[in-house]
C-alpha positions as CSV (number, residue, x, y, z in Angstrom):
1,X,92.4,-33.6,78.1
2,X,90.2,-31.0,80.2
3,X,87.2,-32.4,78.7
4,X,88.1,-36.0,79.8
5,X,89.0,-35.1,83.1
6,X,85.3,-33.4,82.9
7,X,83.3,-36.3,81.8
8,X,85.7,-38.1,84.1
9,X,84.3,-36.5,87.2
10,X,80.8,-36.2,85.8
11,X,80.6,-40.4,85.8
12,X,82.0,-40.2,88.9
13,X,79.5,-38.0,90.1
14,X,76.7,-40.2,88.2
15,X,78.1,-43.2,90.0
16,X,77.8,-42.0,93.5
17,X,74.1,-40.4,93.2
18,X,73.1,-43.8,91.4
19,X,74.8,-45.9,94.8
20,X,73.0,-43.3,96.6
21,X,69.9,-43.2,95.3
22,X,69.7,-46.9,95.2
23,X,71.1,-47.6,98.7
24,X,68.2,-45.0,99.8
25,X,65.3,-47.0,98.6
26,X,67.0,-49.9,100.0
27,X,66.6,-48.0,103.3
28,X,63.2,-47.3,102.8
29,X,62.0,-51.2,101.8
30,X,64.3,-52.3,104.7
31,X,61.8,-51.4,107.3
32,X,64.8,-50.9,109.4
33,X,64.1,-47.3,110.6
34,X,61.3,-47.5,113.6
35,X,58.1,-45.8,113.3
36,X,56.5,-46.0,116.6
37,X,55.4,-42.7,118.1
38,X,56.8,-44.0,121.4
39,X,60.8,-44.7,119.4
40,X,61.8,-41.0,119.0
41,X,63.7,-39.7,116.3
42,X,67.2,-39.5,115.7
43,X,68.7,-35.6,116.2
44,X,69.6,-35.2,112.6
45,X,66.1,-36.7,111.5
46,X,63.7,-34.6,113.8
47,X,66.2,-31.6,113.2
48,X,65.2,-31.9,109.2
49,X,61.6,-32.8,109.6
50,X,61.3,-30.0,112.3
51,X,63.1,-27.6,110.2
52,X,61.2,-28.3,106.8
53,X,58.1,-27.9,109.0
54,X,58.8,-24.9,110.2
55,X,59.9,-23.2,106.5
56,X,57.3,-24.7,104.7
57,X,54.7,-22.9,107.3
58,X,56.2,-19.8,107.5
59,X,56.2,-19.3,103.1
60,X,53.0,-21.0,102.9
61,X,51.1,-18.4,105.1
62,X,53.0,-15.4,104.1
63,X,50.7,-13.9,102.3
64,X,47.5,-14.6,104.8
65,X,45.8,-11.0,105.3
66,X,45.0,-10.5,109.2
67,X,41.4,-9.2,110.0
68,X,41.5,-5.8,111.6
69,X,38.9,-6.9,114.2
70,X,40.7,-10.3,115.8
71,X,40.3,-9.1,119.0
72,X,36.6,-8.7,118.9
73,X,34.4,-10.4,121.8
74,X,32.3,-12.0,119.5
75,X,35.3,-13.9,117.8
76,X,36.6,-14.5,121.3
77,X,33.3,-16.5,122.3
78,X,32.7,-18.1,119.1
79,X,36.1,-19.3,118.8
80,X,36.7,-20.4,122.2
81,X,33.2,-23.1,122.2
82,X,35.0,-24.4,119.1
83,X,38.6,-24.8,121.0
84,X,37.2,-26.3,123.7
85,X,34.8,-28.7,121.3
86,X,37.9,-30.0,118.7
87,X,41.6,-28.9,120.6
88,X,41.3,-29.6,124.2
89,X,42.3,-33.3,123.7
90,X,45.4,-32.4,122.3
91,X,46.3,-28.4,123.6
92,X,44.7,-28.6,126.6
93,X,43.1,-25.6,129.0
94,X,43.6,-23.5,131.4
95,X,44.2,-26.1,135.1
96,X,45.0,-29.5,132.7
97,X,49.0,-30.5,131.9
98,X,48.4,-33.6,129.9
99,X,45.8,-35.9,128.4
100,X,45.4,-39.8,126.8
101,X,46.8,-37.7,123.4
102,X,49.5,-35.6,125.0
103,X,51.2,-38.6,126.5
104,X,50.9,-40.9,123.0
105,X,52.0,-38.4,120.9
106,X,54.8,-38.1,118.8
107,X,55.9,-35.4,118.4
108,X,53.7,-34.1,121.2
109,X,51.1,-31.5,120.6
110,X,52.0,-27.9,121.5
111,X,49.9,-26.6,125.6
112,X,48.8,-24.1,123.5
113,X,47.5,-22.4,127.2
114,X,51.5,-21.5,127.6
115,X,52.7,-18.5,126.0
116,X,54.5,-19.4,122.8
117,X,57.9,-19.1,124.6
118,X,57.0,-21.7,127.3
119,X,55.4,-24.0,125.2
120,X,58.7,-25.8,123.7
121,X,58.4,-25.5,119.4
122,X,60.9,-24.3,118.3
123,X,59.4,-21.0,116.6
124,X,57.9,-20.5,120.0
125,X,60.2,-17.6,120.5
126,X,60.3,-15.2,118.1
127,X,56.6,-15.6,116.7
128,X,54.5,-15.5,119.7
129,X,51.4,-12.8,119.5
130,X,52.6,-10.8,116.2
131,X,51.5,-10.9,112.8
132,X,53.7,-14.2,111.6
133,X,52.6,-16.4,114.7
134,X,49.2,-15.3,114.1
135,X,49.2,-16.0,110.6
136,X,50.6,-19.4,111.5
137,X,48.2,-20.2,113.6
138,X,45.7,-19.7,110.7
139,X,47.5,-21.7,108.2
140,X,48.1,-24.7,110.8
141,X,44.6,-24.9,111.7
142,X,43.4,-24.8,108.2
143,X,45.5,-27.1,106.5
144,X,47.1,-29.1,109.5
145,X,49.8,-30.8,109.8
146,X,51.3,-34.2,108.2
147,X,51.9,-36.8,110.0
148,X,51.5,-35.2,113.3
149,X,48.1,-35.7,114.3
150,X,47.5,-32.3,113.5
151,X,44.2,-32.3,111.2
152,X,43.1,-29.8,108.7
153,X,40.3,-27.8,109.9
154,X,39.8,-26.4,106.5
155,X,37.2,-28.5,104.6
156,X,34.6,-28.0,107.1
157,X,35.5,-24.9,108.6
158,X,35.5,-21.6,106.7
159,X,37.6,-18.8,107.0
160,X,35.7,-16.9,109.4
161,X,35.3,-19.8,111.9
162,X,39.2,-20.4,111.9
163,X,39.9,-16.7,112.4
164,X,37.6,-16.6,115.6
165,X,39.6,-19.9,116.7
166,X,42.5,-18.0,116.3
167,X,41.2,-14.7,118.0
168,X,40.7,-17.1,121.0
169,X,44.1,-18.5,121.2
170,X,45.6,-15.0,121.5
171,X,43.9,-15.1,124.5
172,X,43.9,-18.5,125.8
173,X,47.5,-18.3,127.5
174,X,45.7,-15.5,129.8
175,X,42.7,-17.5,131.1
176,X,42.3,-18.9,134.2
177,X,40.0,-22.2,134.5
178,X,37.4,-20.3,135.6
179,X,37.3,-17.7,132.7
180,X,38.0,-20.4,130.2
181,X,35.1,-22.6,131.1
182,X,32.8,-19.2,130.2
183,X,34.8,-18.4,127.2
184,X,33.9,-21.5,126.0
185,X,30.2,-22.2,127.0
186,X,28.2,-23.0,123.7
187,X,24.4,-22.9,123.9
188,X,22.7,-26.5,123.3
189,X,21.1,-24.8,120.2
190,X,23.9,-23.7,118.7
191,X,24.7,-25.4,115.2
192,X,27.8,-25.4,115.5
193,X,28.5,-27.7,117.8
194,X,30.2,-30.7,116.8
């Protein structure tokens, strides 16, 4: 009898993942849920996208070593001529609140010129300037992000050149325009410009 009632229960249980499972893909080939950046998500949706963002970033740069010298004034200068040259458009600088990008973005790119607290992401605070934002920061700028707009900076970048980017925005939130637009002054001979 208590094995019936088992195998009972298991069909059932077999029953509702198949109805589920099939009225899923159902969902997905119905078109029905709206994809325009400008049609928000639902609560629930960007709750679970935000959140599985969030985790995935934090175990994926875990183990990232931090250099001893990120706050050195060469990474400072080298890093900020490469903000200003591939992440103003989205993150802005010091004097500018929104671009072409921050308006038609979905969901919108961090002002990474606010403190991490006053920029609105939800891990803004309890990871700004310390060890896990920092490492973060690294990761994100590496690998990017999918389906944000966020692109990874990796496979023409190498490690050194995304560290000095991330040296800069420790400093960033700090800068006034005037500051920023000598942080950020690249010679016209300098091969790295993009």
């Amino acid at each position: 009898m208590t094995s019936f009632k088992f195998l009972s229960c298991f069909k059932c249980l077999a029953v509702a993942a198949g109805v589920a499972a099939v009225t899923g893909v159902g969902f997905l080939y119905s078109g029905l849920y709206p994809m325009g950046a400008d049609d928000h998500h639902n609560d629930l949706t960007y709750w679970a996208l935000e959140t599985l963002r969030e985790r995935s970033i934090a175990r994926a740069s875990n183990d990232i070593e931090v250099p001893t010298d990120l706050n050195s004034s060469e990474r400072l200068l080298a890093g900020g001529a490469d903000y200003n040259d591939m992440c103003t458009g989205c993150h802005l600088k010091p004097g500018k609140t929104e671009s072409d990008f921050t308006l038609g973005l979905y969901p919108a790119p961090p002002n990474l010129t606010l403190t991490g607290d006053r920029h609105g992401h939800e891990h803004a605070g309890d990871t700004d300037n310390d060890d896990e934002a920092i490492k973060r920061q690294f990761w994100i700028i590496k690998h990017g992000i999918k389906a944000s707009g966020m692109p990874a900076w990796g496979p023409g970048h190498d490690d050194q050149r995304i560290w000095n980017m991330v040296a800069f925005l420790q400093r960033l939130p700090e800068l006034s325009p005037q500051q920023y637009q000598i942080l950020t002054a690249r010679d016209a001979d300098d091969a790295g410009h993009h």
